[in-house]
N, C-alpha and C positions, 0 to 999 in steps of 0.2 A: 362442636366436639361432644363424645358421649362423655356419664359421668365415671367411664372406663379410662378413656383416656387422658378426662382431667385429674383422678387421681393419679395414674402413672407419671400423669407431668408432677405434681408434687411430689410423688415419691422421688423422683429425681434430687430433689432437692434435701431430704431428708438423711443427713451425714451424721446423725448420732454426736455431734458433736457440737454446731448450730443449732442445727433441730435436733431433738429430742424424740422417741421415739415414746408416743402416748396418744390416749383418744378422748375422746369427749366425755368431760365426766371423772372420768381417773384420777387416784391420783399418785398414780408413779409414771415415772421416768425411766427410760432407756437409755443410759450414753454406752461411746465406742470404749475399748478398756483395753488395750493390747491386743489379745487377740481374740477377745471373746465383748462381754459388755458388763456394764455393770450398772444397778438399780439406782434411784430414789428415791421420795415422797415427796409432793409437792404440799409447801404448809406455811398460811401465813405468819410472815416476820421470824423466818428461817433459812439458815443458808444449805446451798446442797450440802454443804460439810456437815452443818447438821441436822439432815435428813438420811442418813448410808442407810438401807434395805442391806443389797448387796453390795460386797467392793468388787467383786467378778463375777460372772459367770460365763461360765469355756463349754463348749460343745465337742464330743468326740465321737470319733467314729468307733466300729466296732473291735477295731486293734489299736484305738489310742492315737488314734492322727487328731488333731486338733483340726475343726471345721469351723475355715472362716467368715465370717457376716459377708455373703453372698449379694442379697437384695435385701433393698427396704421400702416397703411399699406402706400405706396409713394403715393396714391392717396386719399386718406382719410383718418381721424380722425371719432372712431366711441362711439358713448355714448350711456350707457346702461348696463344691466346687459351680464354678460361676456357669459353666457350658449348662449343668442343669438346672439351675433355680431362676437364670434371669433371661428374659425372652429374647427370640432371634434378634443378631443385629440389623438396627434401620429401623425395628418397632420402635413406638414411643416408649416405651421400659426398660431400651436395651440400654446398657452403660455406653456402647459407643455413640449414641444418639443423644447425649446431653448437651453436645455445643451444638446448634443448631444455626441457622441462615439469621431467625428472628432474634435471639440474642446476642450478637458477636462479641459485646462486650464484657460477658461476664469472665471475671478472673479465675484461671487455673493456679489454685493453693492446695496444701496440702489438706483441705477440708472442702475442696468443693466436691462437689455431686460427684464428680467422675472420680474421686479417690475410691468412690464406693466396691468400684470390681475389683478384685484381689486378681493376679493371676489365677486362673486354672489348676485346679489339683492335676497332679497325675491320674490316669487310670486305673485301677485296682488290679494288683497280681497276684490277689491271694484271695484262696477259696476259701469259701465258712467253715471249713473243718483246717484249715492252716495254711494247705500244700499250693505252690505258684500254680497260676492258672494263665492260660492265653483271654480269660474274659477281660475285656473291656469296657466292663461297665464303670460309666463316671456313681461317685458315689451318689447314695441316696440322701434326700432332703432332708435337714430338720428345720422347723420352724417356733418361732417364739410372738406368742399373741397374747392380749388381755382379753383374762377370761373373770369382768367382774371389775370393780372398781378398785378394789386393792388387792389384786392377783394375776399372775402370768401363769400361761397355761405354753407346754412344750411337748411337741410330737413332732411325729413323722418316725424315719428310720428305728423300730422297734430295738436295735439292736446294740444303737447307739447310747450316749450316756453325758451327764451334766455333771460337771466338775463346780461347786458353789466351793468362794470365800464369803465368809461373813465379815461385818465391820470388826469382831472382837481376835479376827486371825484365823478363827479358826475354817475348817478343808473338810468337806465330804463331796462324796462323788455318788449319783444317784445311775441306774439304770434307765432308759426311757420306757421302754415296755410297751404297754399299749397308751403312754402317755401318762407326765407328771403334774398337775397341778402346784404352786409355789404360793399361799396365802397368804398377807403381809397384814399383822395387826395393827392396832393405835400404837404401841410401843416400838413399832419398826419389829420386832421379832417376824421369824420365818419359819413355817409349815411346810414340809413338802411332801405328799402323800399322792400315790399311785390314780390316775383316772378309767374310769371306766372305759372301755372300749367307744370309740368315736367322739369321745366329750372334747378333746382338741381339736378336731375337724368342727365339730358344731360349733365352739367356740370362734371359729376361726372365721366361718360362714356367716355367724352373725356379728362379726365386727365389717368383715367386708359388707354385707347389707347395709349396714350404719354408716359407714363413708360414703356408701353409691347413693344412699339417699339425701347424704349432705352434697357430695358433687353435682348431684342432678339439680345443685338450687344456685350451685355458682354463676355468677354473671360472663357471661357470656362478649368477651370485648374482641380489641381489634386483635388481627392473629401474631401483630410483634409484642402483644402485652399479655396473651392467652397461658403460657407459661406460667407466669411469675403470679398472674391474677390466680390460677390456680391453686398455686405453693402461700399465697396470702389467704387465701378462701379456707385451706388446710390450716391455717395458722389460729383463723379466728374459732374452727372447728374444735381443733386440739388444744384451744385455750379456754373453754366452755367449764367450768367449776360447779359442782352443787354446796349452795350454803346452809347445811343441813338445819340452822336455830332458825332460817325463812321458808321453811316446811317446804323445801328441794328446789328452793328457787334458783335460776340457772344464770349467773355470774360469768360473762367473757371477759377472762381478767388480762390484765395487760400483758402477763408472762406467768407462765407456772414456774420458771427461773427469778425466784426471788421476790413477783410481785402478786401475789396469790389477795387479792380483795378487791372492790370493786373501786377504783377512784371517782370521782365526779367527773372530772373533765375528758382522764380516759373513757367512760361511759358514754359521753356524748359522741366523742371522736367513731371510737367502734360501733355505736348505734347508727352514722352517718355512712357508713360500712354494710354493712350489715343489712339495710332497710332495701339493697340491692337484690338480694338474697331470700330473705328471710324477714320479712317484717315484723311477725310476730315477735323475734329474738330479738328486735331492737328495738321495739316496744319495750320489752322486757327489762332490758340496761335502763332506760330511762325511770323507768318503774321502782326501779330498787333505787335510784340514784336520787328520786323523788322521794322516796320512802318515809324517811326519820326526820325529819324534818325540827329543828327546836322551837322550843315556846315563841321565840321569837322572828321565826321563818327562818333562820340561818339554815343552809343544805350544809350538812356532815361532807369532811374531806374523802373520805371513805368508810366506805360499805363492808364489814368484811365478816366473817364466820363466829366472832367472839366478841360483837357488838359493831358500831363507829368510833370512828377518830372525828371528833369534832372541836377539840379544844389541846391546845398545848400540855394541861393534865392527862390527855388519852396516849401522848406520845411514847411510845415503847423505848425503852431503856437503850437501845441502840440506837436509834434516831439521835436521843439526846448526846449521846458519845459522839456520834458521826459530830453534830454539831461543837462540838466543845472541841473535836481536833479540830475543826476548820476556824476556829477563832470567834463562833458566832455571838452575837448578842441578845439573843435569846432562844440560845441553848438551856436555862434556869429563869424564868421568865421570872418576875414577881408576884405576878397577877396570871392567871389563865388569860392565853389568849385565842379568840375564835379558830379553826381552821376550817378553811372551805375550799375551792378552788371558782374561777374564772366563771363569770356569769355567761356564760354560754347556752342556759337550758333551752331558753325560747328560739335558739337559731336550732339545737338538734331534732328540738321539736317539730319546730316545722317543715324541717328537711326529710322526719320519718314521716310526716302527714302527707308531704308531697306524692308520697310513692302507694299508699296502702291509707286511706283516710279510714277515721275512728273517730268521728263525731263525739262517744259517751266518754271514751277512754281520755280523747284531747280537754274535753271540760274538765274531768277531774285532776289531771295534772296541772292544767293551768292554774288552778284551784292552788297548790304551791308551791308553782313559779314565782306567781304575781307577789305574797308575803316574803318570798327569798330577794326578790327583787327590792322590796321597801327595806327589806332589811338594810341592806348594802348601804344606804340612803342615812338609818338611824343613827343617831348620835351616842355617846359613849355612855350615856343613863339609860338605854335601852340595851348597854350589850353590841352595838351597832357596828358599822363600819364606817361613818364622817367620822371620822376620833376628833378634827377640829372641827366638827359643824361648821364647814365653808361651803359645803353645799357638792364638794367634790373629793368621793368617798377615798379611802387611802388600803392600802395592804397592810393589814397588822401584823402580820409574819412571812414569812419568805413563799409558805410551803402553798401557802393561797394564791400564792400568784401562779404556780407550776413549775415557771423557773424557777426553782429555788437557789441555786448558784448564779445567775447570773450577777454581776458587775452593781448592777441595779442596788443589791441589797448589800454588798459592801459599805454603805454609807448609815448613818441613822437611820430608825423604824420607830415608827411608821412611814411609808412608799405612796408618795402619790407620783402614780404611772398613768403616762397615755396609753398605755394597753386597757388598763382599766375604766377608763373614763369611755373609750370607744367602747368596749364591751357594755357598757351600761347604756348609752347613748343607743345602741342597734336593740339591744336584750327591751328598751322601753318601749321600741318603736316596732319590734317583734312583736311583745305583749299587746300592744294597741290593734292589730291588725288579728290576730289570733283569738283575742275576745269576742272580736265583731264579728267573727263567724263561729264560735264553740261558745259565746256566754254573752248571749245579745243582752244580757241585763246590765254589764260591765260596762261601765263609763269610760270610754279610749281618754280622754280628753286629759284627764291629769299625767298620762302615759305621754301622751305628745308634747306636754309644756315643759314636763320634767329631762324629756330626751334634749327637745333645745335649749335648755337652761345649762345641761350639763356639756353639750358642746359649745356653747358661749365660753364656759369655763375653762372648758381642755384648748381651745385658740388662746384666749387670754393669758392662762397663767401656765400653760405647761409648753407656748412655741416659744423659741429663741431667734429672733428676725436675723441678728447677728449669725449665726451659723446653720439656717435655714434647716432645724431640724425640731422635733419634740423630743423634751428633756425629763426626766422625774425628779421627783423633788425629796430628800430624806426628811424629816423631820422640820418640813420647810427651806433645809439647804438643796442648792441645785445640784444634780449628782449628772459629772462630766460624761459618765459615760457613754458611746452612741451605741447601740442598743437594738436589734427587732424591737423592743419594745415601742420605740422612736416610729416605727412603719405602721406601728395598727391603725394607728387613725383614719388612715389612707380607706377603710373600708367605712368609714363616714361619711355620708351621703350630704354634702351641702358643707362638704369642708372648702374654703376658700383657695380660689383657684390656684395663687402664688404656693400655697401650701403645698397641694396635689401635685401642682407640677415641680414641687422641690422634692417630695418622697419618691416621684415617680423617677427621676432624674439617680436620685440615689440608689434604686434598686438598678440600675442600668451602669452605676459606677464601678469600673474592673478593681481599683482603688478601695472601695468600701465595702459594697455590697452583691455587685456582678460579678461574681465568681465565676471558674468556667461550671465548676460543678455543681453551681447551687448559690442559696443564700446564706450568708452564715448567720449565726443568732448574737455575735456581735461586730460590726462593723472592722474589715481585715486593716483597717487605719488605726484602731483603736488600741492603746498599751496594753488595755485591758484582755487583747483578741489572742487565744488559745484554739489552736487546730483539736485538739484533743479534751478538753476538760467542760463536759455536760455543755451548760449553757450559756458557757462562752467562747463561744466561736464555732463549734461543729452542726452541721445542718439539721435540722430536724423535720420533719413531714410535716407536721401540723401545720408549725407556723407558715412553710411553704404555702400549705392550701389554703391557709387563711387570707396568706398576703396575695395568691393569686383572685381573691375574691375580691381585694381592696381593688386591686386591678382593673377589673371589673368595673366596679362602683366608680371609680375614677374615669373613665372610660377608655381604657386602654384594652379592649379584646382579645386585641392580638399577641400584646404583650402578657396578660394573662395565659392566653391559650401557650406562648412560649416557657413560661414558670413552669406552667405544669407537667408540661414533657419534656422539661428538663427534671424534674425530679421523680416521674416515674422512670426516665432512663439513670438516674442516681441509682434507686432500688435494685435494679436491674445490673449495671454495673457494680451495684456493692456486692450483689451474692445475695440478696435477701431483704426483707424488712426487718430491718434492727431498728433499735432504740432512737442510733442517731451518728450522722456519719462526718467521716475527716475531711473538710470544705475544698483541702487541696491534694486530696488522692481518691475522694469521690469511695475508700472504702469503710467500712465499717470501724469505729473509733475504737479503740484497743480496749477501753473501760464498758463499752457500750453494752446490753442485752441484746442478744437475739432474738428473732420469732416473737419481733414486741407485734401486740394486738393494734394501737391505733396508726402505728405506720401500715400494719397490713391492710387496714379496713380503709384508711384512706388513700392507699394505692390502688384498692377495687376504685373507690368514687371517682377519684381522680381519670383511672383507666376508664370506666363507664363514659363522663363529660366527653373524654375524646374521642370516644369509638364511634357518639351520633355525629 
């Protein structure tokens, strides 16, 4: 496919109200609004509500007819009657061409792609001086494009006009003219001043250049996956942030809807995306995510515009709320405690290495990997993560493990989980093999004793022979709940056979974990199991692709190979890469984010594995 008609398969997808209409780099937003649209700002640890630019903006023609959102394409938004703005039917652009042969499954809502054609205006019976007229011209086009990081630019039909609400109520109506530019300050205030003659056509030209140059990097898969890989490639595209205090470094953040900073473990997932593409950008994630690192090798939970979050004191005043209504126990900590996310570095690492090697770049990161990794290790006089120096590190807060709702952390804290001990156990045995080719001076050898010391532990003290599953422990107590967390192990290499064949056995139970439409993140047996609420119960991509990797390791191929196109036809059937979907309608969870970054990045990867 050209990268013409990959971005037309994305714009398919782009309903102003899922997606969001913005580019790389930006930072406002377009949603649908009645019958016009209305603006954003995208800005971390802020809700759309309070980021309003515009509450509307209505396009009319030159007697006052109201022109509705036509097409939307990653470069433009276009108004007007549909016969002229959107290409013949049977092209890849046209509105009647969105349910296709390759995805049968996707749901007709009132927000999918095909809500996007409005009927047809009528044809115009009235000439420019007033009197009816037999012409039949469909009306002329306006279009709405970013022209600028914090600005929209609007042309076409000179003759026509913009109708703006502002957030404070108030109503002006501009002329188009030879075209209006709309400037949007740090305060959310709004400029709207006349454009020179063709500055909206140029503006318009080089935003389309900029997508043709990101489409022509998309990955290229099988043709029932080329679609959606598309509308995911657009995702990771239009989710690209510059963090102006890291002199313009370029940030693919999880969502410009509410999660604008770089997380660690999101970074990795998106750079595992991304390295299909664009390796240089996913160098880049791991780069910032590497970045700051503390005195003590601890990696910051996030990256973001106004410093990191690395400690329960960084946590933003909402966070603390969110947690004090859910009842949490350390909502008002007494003591700071670390935040970080999932030792993941050394597997995204060498997932971007695979694709695009960087001998100088892999050493200096390693460089602090290896101290993030000791860290995890240290005991509670260094700041550490063993809080009991038993030798098997624990989660001091929810927010470090990623779930931070699940079941798991209902119980006392500090967590020791078998997700964590697996992660550590692979992250050791990563760094040992990554040294020996990026830092031959690096002794593997304490890398390898520490990995099987810490899988002696996670058999010992975290299986239950009795109900053949791994359990985590709160504070020392056993915490009942069955869990994904329970499955990570499975991508441990030299777990004992009875084990393997108990998780592998669990992922295939209709009962627990064998859903039709996925895995869920807590076992569908469980009191604790919730179709709908974050991390208990509703599907998530990652873990899918994580646990299709245990699969793997386990030696199950095939069974692997079936996880994963089970969960890229999830994505597919939901409408999109969201956040994270309903385990028993397979759609998108009512609470969930859209146009999340690391479901999209890992539906390319995922889609790539199966297309060789």
């Amino acid at each position: 496919m050209t990268a013409e008609s990959l971005a037309r398969a994305a714009g398919r997808h782009l309903d102003l109200e899922t997606a969001p209409f913005t580019i790389p780099r930006s930072r406002l937003l377009v949603f649908r609004a009645g019958d016009g649209v209305r603006v954003h700002t995208s800005e971390y640890e802020r809700s759309l509500e309070e980021c309003r630019v515009l509450d509307a903006l209505v396009v009319r023609d030159a007697h006052g007819r109201v022109l509705p959102v036509a097409d939307v394409q990653p470069h433009r938004i276009s108004f007007g009657a549909v016969a002229a703005m959107a290409p013949s039917p049977g092209s890849p652009g046209s509105p009647a061409s969105t349910a296709s042969p390759s995805s049968p499954t996707l749901p007709s809502s009132p927000t999918s792609p095909a809500s996007l054609a409005e009927p047809p205006l009528p044809s115009q019976k009235v000439s420019e001086n007033g009197t009816e007229s037999d012409d039949n011209r469909d009306l002329s086009g306006v279009s709405l494009t970013f022209d600028g990081l914090r600005a929209l630019s609007v042309g076409g039909d000179p003759a026509a006009s913009v109708r703006i609400t502002r957030p404070d109520g108030s109503v002006e109506e501009h002329r188009i003219g030879s075209g209006l530019r709309l400037d949007v300050a740090d305060d959310r205030s709004v400029t709207v001043a006349a454009q020179p003659a063709g500055a909206h056509t140029a503006a318009e030209e080089a935003r389309a250049a900029e997508w043709a140059d990101w489409f022509d990097r998309c990955p290229r898969v099988r043709a029932d996956l080329q679609d959606m890989a598309a509308f995911c490639w657009w995702v990771l595209g239009a989710n690209i942030v510059e963090l102006p205090a890291l002199a313009g470094a370029r940030a693919v953040v999880p969502s410009k809807i509410g999660y604008v900073g770089l997380w660690q473990w999101d970074a990795y997932f998106i750079a595992v995306g991304l390295r299909h593409g664009d390796p240089a950008l996913a160098r880049e994630q791991l780069e910032l995510a590497f970045r700051f690192p503390r005195a003590n090798g601890q990696l910051p939970d996030v990256v973001h515009e106004e410093g990191i979050l690395a400690t329960s004191d960084d946590l933003p005043e909402s966070d603390r709320a969110n947690l004090r209504r859910a009842g949490s126990r350390i909502a008002d900590p007494t003591a700071p405690v670390p935040l970080t996310k999932p030792p993941l570095a050394a597997w995204a690492l060498r997932k971007v290495l695979e694709v695009e090697d960087a001998p100088d770049w892999a050493a200096a990161q390693l460089e602090r990997v290896i101290p993030s990794q000791d860290w995890w290790f240290a005991g509670p006089a260094e700041n550490g993560s063993d809080l009991d120096g038993d030798g098997l590190p624990e989660y001091g807060h929810p927010y470090s493990s990623g779930l931070d709702d699940s079941p798991v952390f209902d119980g006392p804290i500090p967590t020791t989980a078998p997700d964590l001990a697996a992660y550590l156990v692979q992250q050791d045995r990563e760094i040992a093999a990554l040294a020996a080719r990026y830092l031959p001076g690096h002794d593997p050898a304490p890398h390898l004793s520490r990995a099987d010391r810490t899988a002696q532990l996670l058999v010992e003290r975290l299986w239950d022979p009795a109900e053949e599953r791994f359990i985590a422990r709160g504070a020392g107590e056993r915490i009942a709940s069955d869990t994904v967390l329970g499955l990570l192990p499975l991508r441990v290499e030299g777990l004992p056979a009875e084990m393997r064949s108990a998780l592998v056995d669990a992922i295939g139970d209709p009962a627990r974990y064998g859903l039709a439409w996925g895995l869920p993140t807590v076992s569908a047996a469980d009191p604790d199991f919730s179709a709908e609420r974050m991390w208990r119960g509703p599907i998530w991509v990652n873990t899918s692709a994580l646990i299709a990797e245990g699969l793997d390791t386990a030696g199950e191929p095939e069974r692997a190979r079936a996880l994963r196109e089970q969960t890229v036809r999830l994505v597919i059937h939901g409408g999109g890469p969201h956040e994270y979907f309903n385990p028993r309608t397979g759609l998108k969870a009512e609470r969930a984010t859209t146009a999340f970054g690391w479901s999209a990045a890992l539906f390319l990867d995922l889609a790539v594995a199966l297309s060789r």
